[in-house]
FILUM-615863 format. One line per 10 residues: number of its first residue (from 1); their letters; for each residue y, x, z negated of N, C-alpha, C. Coordinates in nm, 2 decimals, decimal comma. Layout:
BEGIN
NUM = A = Y:X:Z:Y:X:Z:Y:X:Z ~ ... .
***
This chain:
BEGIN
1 = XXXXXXXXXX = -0,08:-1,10:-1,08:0,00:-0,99:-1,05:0,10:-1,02:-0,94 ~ 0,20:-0,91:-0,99:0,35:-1,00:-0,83:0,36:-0,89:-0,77 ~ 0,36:-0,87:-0,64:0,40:-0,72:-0,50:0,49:-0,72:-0,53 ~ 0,53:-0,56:-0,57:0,69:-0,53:-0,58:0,68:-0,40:-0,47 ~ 0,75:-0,42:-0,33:0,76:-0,32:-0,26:0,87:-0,26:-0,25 ~ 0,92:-0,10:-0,27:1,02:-0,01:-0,32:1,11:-0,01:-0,17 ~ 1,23:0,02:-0,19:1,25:0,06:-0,01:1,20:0,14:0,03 ~ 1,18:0,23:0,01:1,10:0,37:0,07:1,02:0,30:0,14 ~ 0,93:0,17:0,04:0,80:0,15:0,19:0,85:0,07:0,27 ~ 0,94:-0,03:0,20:1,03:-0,13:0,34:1,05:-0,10:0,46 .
11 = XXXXXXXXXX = 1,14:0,04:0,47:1,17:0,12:0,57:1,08:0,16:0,64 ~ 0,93:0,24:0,60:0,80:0,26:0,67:0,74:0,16:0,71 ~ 0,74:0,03:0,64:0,72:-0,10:0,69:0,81:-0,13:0,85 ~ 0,88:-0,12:0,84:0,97:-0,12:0,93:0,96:-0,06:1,06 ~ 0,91:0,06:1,07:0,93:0,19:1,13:0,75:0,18:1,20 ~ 0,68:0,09:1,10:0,55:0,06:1,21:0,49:-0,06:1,29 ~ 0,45:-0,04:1,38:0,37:-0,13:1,45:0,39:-0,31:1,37 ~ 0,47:-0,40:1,42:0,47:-0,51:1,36:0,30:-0,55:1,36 ~ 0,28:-0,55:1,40:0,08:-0,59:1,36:0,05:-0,57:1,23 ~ 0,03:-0,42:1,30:-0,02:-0,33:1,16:0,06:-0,36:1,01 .
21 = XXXXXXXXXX = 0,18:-0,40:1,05:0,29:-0,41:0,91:0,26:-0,57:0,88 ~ 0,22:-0,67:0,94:0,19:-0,79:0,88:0,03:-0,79:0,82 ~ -0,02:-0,67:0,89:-0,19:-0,69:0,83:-0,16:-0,62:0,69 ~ -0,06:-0,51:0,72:-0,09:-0,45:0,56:-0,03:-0,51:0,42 ~ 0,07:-0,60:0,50:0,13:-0,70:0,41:0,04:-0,78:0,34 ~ -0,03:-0,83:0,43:-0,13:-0,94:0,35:-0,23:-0,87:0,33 ~ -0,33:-0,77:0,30:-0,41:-0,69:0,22:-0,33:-0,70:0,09 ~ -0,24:-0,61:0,09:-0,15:-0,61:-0,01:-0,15:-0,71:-0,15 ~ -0,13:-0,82:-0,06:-0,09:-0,96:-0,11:-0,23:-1,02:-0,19 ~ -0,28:-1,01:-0,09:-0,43:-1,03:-0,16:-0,51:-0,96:-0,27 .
31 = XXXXXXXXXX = -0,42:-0,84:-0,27:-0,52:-0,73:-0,40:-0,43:-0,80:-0,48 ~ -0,28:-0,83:-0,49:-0,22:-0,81:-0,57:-0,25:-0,97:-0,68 ~ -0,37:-1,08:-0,60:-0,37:-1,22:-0,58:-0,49:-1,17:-0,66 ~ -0,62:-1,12:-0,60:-0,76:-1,13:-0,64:-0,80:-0,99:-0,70 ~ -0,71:-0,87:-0,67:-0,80:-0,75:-0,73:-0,88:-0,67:-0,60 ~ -0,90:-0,73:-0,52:-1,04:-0,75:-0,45:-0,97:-0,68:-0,31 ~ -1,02:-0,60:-0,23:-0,95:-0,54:-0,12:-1,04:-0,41:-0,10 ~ -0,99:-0,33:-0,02:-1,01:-0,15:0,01:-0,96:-0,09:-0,07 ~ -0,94:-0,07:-0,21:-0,86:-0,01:-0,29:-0,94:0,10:-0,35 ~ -0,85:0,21:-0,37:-1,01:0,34:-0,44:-0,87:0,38:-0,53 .
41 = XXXXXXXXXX = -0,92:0,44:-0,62:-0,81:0,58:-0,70:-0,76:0,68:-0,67 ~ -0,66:0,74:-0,69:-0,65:0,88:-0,62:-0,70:0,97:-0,75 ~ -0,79:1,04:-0,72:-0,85:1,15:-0,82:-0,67:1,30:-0,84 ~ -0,74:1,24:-0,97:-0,59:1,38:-1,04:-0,50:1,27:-1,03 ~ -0,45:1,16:-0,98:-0,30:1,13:-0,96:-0,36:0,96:-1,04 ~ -0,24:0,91:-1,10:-0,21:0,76:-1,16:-0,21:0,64:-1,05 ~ -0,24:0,71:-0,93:-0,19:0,58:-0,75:-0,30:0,54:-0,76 ~ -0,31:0,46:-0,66:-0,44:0,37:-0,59:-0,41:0,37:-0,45 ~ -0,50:0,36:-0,33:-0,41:0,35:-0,24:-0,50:0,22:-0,18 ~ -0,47:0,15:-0,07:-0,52:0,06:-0,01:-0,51:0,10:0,17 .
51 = XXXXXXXXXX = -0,62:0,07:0,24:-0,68:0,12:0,36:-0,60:-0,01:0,48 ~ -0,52:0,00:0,60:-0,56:-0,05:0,68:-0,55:0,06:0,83 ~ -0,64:0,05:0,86:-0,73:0,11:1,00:-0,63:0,23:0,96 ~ -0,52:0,31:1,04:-0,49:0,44:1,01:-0,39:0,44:0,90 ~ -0,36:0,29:0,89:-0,20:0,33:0,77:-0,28:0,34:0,64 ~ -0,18:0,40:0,55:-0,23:0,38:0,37:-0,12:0,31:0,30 ~ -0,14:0,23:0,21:-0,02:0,25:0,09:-0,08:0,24:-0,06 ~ 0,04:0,37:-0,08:-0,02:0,40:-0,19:0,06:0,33:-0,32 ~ 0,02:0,29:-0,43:0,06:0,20:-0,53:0,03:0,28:-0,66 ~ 0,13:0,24:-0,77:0,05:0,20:-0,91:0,05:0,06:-0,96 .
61 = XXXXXXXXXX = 0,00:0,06:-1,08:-0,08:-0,08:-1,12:0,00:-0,07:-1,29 ~ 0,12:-0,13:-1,28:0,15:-0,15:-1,45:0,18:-0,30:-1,42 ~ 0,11:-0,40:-1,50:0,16:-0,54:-1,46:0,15:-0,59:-1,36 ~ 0,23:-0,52:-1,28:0,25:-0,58:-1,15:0,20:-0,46:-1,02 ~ 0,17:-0,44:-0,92:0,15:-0,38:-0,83:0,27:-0,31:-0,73 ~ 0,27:-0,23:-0,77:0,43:-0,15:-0,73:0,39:-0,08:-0,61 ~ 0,41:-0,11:-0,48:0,43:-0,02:-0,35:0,50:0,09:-0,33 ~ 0,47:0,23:-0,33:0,56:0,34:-0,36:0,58:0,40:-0,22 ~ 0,45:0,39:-0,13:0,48:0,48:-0,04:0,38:0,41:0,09 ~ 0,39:0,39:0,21:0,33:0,40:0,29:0,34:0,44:0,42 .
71 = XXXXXXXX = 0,23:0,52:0,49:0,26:0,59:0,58:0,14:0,60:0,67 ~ 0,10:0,68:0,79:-0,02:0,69:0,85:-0,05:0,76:0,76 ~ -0,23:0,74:0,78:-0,30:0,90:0,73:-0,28:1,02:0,72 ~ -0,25:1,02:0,81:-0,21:1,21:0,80:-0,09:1,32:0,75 ~ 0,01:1,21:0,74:0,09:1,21:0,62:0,11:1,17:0,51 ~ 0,05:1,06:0,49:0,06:0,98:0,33:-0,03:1,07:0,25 ~ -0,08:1,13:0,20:-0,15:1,27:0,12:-0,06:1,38:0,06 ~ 0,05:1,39:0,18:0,15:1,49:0,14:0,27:1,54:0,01 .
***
């Protein structure tokens, strides 16, 4: 599978903690490599999202692994 990140998350990428934005990168990278990560479904919705400590990003899965949205917890739900 290939990471395709949208701008929308670029910009949130951007806008967080460079730590946090290189760890979520390579989670990312890795599910999109092995499958294998923190990944759950979103019940009712077609996303998946992937966990690091408070951020989320949430994806779908056609082919390739498409980054739609990432944000902290407490907004990425909304």
């Amino acid at each position: 599978m290939q990471l395709i990140i949208t701008r929308t998350a670029e910009k949130a990428l951007r806008r967080m903690p460079g730590k946090d934005a290189a760890a979520l990168i390579e989670k990312l990278k890795g599910y999109a490599q092995t499958g294998q990560g923190d990944v759950k479904k979103l019940v009712g919705q077609p996303y998946y999202r992937l966990r690091h400590g408070d951020w989320r990003a949430i994806f779908e899965i056609e082919g390739d692994v498409i980054v739609i949205r990432i944000a902290h917890r407490r907004e990425v739900y909304e």
